[in-house]
Each structure stands twice: as C-alpha cells, then as structure tokens.
C-alpha positions in Angstrom: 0.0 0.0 0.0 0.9 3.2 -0.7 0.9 6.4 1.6 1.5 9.8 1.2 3.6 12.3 3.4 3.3 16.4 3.6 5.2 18.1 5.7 3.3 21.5 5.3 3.1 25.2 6.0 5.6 25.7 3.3 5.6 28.8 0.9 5.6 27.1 -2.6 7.0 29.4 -4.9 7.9 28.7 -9.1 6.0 27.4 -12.1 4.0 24.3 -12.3 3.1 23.0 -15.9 -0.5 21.4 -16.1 -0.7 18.0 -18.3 -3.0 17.2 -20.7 -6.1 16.5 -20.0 -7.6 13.2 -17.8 -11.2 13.7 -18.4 -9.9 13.7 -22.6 -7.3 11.2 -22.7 -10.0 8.5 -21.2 -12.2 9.2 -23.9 -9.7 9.9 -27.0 -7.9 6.6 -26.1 -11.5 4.2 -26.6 -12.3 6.8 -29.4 -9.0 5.7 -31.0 -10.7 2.1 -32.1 -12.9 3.4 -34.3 -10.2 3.8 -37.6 -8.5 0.5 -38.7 -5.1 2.7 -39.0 -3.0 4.4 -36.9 -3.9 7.3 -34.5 -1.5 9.3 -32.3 -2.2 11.3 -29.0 0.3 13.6 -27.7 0.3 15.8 -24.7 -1.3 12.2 -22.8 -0.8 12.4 -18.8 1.0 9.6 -17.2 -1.6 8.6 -14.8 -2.7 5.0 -13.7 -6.1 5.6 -16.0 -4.5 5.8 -18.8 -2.6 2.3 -18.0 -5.5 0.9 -17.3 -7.3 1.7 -20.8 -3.8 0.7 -22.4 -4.2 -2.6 -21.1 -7.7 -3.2 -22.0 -6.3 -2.1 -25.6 -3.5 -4.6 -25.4 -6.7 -7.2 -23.9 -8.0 -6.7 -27.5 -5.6 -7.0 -29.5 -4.7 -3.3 -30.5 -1.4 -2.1 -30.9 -0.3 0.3 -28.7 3.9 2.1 -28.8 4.0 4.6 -26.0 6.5 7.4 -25.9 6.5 10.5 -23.9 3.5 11.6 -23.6 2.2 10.5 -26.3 0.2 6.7 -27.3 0.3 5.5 -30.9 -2.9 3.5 -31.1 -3.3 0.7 -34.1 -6.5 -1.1 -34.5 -5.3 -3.6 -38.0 -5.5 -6.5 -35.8 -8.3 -5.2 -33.2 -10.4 -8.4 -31.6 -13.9 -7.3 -30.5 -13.9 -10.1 -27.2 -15.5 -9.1 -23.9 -14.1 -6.5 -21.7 -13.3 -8.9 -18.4 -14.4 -7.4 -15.3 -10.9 -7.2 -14.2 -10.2 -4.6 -16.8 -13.8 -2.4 -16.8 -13.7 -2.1 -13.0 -10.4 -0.3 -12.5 -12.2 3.0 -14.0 -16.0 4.0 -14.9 -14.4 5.3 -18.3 -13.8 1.9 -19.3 -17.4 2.3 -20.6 -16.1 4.4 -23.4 -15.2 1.1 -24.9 -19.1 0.4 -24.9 -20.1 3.1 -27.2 -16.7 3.1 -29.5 -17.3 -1.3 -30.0 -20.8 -0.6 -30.7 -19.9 1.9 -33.4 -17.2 -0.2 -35.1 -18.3 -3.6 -34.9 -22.2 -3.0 -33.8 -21.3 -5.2 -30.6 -20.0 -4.7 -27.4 -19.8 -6.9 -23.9 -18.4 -5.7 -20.6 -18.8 -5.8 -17.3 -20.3 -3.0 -15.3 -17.4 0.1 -14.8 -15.8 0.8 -11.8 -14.2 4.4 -11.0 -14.6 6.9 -7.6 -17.4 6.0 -5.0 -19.2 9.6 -5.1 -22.6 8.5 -5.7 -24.7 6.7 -7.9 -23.4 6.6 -11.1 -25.5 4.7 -13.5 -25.3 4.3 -17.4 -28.8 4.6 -18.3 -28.3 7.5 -20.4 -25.5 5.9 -22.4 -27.9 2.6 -23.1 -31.2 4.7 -24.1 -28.7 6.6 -26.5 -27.8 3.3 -28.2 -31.1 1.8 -28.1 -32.5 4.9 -29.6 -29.3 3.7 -32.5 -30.9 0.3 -33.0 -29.0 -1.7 -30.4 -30.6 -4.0 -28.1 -29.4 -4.3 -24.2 -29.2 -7.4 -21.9 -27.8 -7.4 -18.6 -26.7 -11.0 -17.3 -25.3 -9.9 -13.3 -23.9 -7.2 -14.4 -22.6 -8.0 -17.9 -23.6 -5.8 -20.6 -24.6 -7.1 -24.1 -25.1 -4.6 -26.5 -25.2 -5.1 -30.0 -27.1 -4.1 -33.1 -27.6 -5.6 -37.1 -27.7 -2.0 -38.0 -26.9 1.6 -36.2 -29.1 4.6 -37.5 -29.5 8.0 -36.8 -32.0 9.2 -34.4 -33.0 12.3 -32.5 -31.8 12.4 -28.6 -32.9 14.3 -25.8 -30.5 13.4 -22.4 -32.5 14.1 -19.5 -29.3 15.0 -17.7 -26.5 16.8 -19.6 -24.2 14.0 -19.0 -20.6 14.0 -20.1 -20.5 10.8 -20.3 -23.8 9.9 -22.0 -23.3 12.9 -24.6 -19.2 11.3 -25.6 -20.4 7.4 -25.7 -23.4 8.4 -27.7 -21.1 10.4 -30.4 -18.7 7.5 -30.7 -21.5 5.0 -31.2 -22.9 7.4 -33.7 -19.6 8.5 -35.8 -20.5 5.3 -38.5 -24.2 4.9 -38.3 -26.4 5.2 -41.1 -27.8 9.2 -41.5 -27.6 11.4 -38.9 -27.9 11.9 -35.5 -28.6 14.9 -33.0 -28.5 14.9 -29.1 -29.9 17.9 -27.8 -29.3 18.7 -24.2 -25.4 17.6 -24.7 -23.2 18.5 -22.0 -20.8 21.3 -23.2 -17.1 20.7 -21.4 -13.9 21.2 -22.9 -13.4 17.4 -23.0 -16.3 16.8 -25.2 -14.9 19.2 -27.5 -11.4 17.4 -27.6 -12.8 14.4 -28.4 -15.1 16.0 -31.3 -12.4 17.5 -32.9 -10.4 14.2 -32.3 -12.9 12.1 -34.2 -13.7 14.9 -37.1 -10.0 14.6 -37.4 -10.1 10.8 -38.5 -13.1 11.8 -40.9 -16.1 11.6 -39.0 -18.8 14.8 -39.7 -19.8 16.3 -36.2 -20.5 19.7 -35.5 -21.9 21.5 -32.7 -19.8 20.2 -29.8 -19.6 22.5 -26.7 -23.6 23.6 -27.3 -26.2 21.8 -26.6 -26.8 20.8 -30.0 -24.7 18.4 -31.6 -25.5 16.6 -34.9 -23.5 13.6 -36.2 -23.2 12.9 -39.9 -22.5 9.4 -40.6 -19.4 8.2 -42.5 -18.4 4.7 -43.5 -14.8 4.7 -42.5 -12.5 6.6 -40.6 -8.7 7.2 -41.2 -5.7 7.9 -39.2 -4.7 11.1 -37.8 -2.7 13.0 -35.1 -4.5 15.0 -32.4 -3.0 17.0 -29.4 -4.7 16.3 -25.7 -6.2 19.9 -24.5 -4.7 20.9 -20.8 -6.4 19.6 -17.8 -8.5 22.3 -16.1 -9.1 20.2 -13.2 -5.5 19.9 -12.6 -4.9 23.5 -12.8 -8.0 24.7 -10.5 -6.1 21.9 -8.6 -2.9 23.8 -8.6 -4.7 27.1 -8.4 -6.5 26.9 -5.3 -3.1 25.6 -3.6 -1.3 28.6 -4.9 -4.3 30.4 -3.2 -3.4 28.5 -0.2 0.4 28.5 -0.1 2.0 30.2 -3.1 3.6 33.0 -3.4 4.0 34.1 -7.3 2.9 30.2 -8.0 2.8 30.1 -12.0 0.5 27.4 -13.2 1.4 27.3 -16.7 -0.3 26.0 -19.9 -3.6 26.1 -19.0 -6.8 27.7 -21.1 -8.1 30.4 -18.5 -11.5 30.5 -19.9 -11.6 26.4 -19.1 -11.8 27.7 -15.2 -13.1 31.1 -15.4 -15.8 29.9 -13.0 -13.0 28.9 -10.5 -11.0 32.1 -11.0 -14.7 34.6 -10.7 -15.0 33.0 -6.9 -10.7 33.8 -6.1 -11.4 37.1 -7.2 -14.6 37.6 -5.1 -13.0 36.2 -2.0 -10.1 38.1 -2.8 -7.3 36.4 -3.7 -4.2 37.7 -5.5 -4.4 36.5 -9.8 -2.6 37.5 -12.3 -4.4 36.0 -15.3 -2.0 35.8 -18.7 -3.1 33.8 -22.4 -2.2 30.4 -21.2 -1.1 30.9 -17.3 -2.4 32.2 -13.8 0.2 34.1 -11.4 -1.5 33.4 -7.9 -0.4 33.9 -4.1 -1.9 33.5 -0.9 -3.8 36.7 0.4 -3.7 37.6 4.3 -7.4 38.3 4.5 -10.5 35.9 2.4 -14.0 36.8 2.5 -16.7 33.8 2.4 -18.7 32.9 -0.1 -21.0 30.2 -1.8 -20.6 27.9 -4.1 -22.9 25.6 -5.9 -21.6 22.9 -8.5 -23.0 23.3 -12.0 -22.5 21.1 -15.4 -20.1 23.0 -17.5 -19.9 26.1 -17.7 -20.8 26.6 -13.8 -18.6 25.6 -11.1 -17.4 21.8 -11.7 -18.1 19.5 -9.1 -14.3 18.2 -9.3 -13.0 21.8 -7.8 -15.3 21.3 -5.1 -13.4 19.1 -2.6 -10.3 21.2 -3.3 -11.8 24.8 -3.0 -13.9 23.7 0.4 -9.8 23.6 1.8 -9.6 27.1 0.9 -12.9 28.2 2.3 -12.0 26.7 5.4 -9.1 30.3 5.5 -12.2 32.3 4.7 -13.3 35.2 7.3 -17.2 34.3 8.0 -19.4 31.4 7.2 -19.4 29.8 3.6 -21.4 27.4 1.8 -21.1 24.6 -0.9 -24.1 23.5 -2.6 -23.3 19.8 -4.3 -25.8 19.3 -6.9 -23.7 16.9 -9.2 -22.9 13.6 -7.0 -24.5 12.6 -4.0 -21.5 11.1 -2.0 -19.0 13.8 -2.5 -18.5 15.4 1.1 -16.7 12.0 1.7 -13.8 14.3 2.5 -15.4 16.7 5.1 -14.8 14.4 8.2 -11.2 14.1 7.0 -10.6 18.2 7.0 -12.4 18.3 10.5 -9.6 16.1 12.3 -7.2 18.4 10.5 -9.1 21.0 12.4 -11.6 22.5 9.9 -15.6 23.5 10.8 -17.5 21.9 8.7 -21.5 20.8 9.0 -23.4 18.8 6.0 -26.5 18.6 5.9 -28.9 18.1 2.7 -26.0 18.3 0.0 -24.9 21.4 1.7 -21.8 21.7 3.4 -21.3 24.9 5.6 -17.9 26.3 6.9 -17.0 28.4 9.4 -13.7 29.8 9.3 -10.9 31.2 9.5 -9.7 27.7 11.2 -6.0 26.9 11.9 -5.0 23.1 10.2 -3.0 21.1 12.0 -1.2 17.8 10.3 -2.8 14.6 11.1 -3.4 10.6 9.1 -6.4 11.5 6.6 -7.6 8.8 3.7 -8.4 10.0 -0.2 -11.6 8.2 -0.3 -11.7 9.2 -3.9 -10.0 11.1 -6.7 -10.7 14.7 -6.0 -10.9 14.3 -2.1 -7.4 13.1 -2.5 -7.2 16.4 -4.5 -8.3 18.2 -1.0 -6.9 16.0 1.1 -3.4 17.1 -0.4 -3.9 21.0 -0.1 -4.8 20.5 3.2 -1.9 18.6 4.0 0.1 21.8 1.9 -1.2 23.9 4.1 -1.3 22.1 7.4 1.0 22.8 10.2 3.5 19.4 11.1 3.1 16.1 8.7 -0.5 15.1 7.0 -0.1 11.2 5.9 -2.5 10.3 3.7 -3.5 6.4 2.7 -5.7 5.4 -0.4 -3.0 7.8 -2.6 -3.8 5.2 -5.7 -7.0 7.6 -5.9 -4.5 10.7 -6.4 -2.7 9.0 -8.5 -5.2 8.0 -11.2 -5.7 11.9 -12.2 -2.9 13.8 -11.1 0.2 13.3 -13.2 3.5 13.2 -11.2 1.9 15.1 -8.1 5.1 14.9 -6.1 7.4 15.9 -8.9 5.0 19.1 -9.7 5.0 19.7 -6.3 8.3 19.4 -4.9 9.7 21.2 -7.5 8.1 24.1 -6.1 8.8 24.3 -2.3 6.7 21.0 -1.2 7.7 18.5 0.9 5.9 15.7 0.0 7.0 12.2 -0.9 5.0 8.9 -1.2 6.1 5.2 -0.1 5.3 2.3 0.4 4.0 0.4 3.4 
C-alpha cells in the first residue's frame, strides 16, 4: 500500500506546468478504435487511467507504442472479445469502450465500470442513446450485451447533460447510417477534444460545446494526429493551492477560460491572480472573504474543484457554503478536514464552513480522486506532517503530483507500506 507524506506550511513558490487532459485522454484513447489505421495522442498524462485503458487495448488485440506523452494506437488486428471485469472495474471510463465497440463492430460486452465512490453513477443515459441507435441491451449480473444488425441515426434528448452519455453516444454514432442529434449535450472542454479528435479521423460532427450536436455518418475513418487539450481540473487543482500556499505560483499552460468559473469565486474572496493567455500568477492573500458555491454542469462551477476549494474556504473570514448538486457522495472528505481542524456541518448536500480555522497535520484517507485532491492541499497547508492512505485515488488523475509539487517548495513524498 501506498501512503503519502506532507510536511506543510511551506511557501511554494515557481512554475508548475499542467498535463493534458484526464477527463480527454480517457475518452480519446476508446475513441482511438474506431479507424482500422493508426492514431496518435500527444500531450497524454502519465496517470494509472490511462494504464488501465492501455491494457484493456493490449486485452483486445490493439497495438499500442507509447513514448513520452504520447500513445500510438493501431487497430489492424483489433479483436472485439468481452471486456473482463478485471479490466472495466479499474475506471468508470472503461465504458467508453461500450459506445466506441458498438460503433465499429455493432457489438460490445463488458462488465459494469468501476471508478470513484461519489454517488450513484448509472449508465442509463448511455444505453437509451444506443437503443434509440438500434441496439438491443441485456444485462446478465452485471454483464452488458449490446449489440445491433444496423446503427441509424435518431433524434436524442438526455435528461441530464451527461458528459459521459453525450461522448459514448457520439462515438456509437460516428459510422451509423444518416444522422444523428443529441440535444441537451453536455458542453465541457473534453467533449470538445474528443469532437475534434474524431472529425479529425473523418467523421462529420459539428456543434460540440452547445447543446446541440449533430452527427453525420461516415463509412470509415482514417488515421490522424491529435494534441490532448490541458487539464482544467488539474490547474484549478494547482490554483487553489497557490491560493493556499503560493507566493508568485505560475500554473502554466492552461486555457483560463476552461476555469473562469474557478477564478470569478478567487477574485470575489479576494485572492491575488494575475491571469495571462495560457497561465495564472497566484499567491496566498492575508485576508479571504466567504462565499458560496454551488456545482453546476459546464460552464458553472465543476463538481471536481469542489473538494479542493472547500480547503480554501476553510481560510475564509465568516461562514461559507457549498451546494453539491452533481454527486451525491461527494462530502466524503469533510470528516477528514475536521480532524485536520476544519468547521465543517453537512447537511442536505450542503456543506457549511466556518472559518478562519488553523490546520493542523494529522493521518487522513483520499476516499476518492478529488478528495485526494483536497486531502493534499490540506496537508500543503497544514502545520506538522499530514499522511494520507488510499494515494492510488491521487494518482489516477494527477500526473506526477510529487514531482510538480516538490519542484516548487513541497515537501511531499510517497512510499510504500
């Protein structure tokens, strides 16, 4: 097992360069399966997520050379077996797959995904989507069968705008037969990435980041080269911890209107920002104000800043409040930054906090991906040594955490138990 060790209260001070995007790369790599030639992806984190789609790519056959940052993906000798349970659990966007089998081959069997425990995540969406295609959908405990003689184009209306629902429809949709349109689409960056990926291999989709996006159907799809947008979870990541500890922290190669949400709120409680084309200067302020927060689909505040930023409200002057509309189970970190000395009451996917409170290093657990996130800038700004167990959470988004980190004042390390 792996643990993580902060010694905090230390001014972090230099540049730290955001990687490409998680939330993308999960998505371009299944999308990848759809030509029969070769595809490269450059500017790919070095996460455990994108090992674990790797090695469901190797599972079916595909050829995969990876280089730094960047995965050349060849399909010639693709098998379209089922996706073991082994493989599909390690991440929920193993269910990519799903919609990118479906579109090539009109079949596709996996298991259930796995991923974060923040709530009920179910792929209903995703399965009306292909239905409304012409697939059929059996579930023997927890294995999905879907598979179709034909995919056609149909109208779509998601009754959530669902990231996931709106991508794994598009890549079931790419090859189908006339044209398709899902209204309500989510609008994120990703969803953009992975358009542009796929209209770079030939497919015909336009409309991605509204709420409208129609699909053209094409019969093939040809290799191409595509670049992995930066991660904007990552940087309001690195952000907020500047806000927290930095002083003139550069967080570099990012696209500032990817977290404008996140930087409206620093400026409103009144932190320090220097906003550039493709950076943010930031540095911890003596004085916050409160505020409130409520977690909207893209472009509102994203429910993956939330853990994180609840840190920073925790140095506010006055009570704050964060609204969780997105996921149910995603105050899992609260009771964690209350041993560390926070104020914190939930109740009714509200979280309230009452601060200024001093933090004081303690053992905390990342019960999932971004409360590892928080769990981390606590420990950052914590007085004495935050250890923190469950890291292999941090580590599926957050490309070489302690490298970034230590390379700018940190003392952080991770080892093994």
């Amino acid at each position: 097992m792996k643990i993580m060790e902060i010694e905090g209260n230390r001014e972090l001070s230099g540049t730290i360069r955001i990687s490409g995007a998680k939330n993308a790369t999960v998505a371009l790599i299944p999308a990848a399966i759809l030509t029969d030639e070769e595809a490269t992806i450059c500017n790919v984190p070095e996460i455990t997520d994108t090992d674990a789609l790797c090695a469901i790519l190797n599972e079916l056959n595909v050829d995969v050379k990876r280089a730094s940052e960047s995965i050349i993906i060849n399909p010639k000798s693709m098998k379209n077996i089922e996706i073991a349970e082994k493989f599909s659990k390690k991440l929920r966007a193993s269910y990519y797959f799903m919609g990118a089998l479906l579109g090539k081959y009109k079949k596709a069997v996996m298991y259930f995904p796995g991923g974060c425990s923040i709530g009920a995540r179910p792929i209903d969406l995703h399965l009306k989507g292909f239905e409304a295609l012409g697939a059929t959908v059996k579930n023997e405990k927890n294995k999905y069968i879907v598979e179709a003689k034909e995919l056609h184009g149909a109208n779509i209306y998601l009754d959530i705008a669902s990231v996931g629902a709106t991508i794994n429809i598009m890549l079931a949709a790419v090859k189908a037969k006339g044209t398709t349109v899902i209204d309500n689409a989510a609008k994120e960056p990703e969803i953009v990435n992975v358009a542009t990926f796929l209209n770079n291999m030939g497919a015909r989709i336009s409309g991605a980041g509204t709420s409208t996006i129609k699909i053209e159907g094409v019969e093939t799809l040809h290799k191409c080269f595509h670049e992995v947008i930066p991660d904007r979870i990552e940087a309001g990541t690195y952000i907020i911890i500047g806000a927290l500890c930095g002083k003139n922290l550069k967080v570099d190669n990012i696209i500032p209107e990817h977290v404008d949400s996140l930087l409206s709120k620093l400026e409103e409680i009144g932190t320090e920002l220097e906003v550039g084309t493709d950076y943010v200067i930031i540095s911890k302020s003596d004085t916050y104000k409160s505020t409130t927060i409520k977690t909207l689909v893209y472009p509102g505040f994203p429910t993956d800043l939330q853990q994180p930023f609840t840190v920073l409200l925790t140095q506010c002057n006055g009570k704050s409040k964060v609204t969780e509309t997105i996921w149910e189970n995603r105050f899992m970190h609260i009771p964690y930054l209350n041993d560390l000395g926070a104020d914190i009451t939930v109740k009714n996917q509200t979280a309230t906090i009452i601060g200024p409170t001093k933090l004081t290093g303690t053992s905390v657990v990342a019960t999932d991906l971004r409360a590892g996130a928080a769990m981390v800038a606590a420990g950052l700004l914590a007085e004495g040594t935050t250890t923190i167990t469950n890291v292999e959470h941090i580590l599926r988004g957050y490309e070489q955490i302690v490298e970034k980190l230590t390379s700018v004042g940190a003392k952080i390390k991770i080892r093994e138990i």
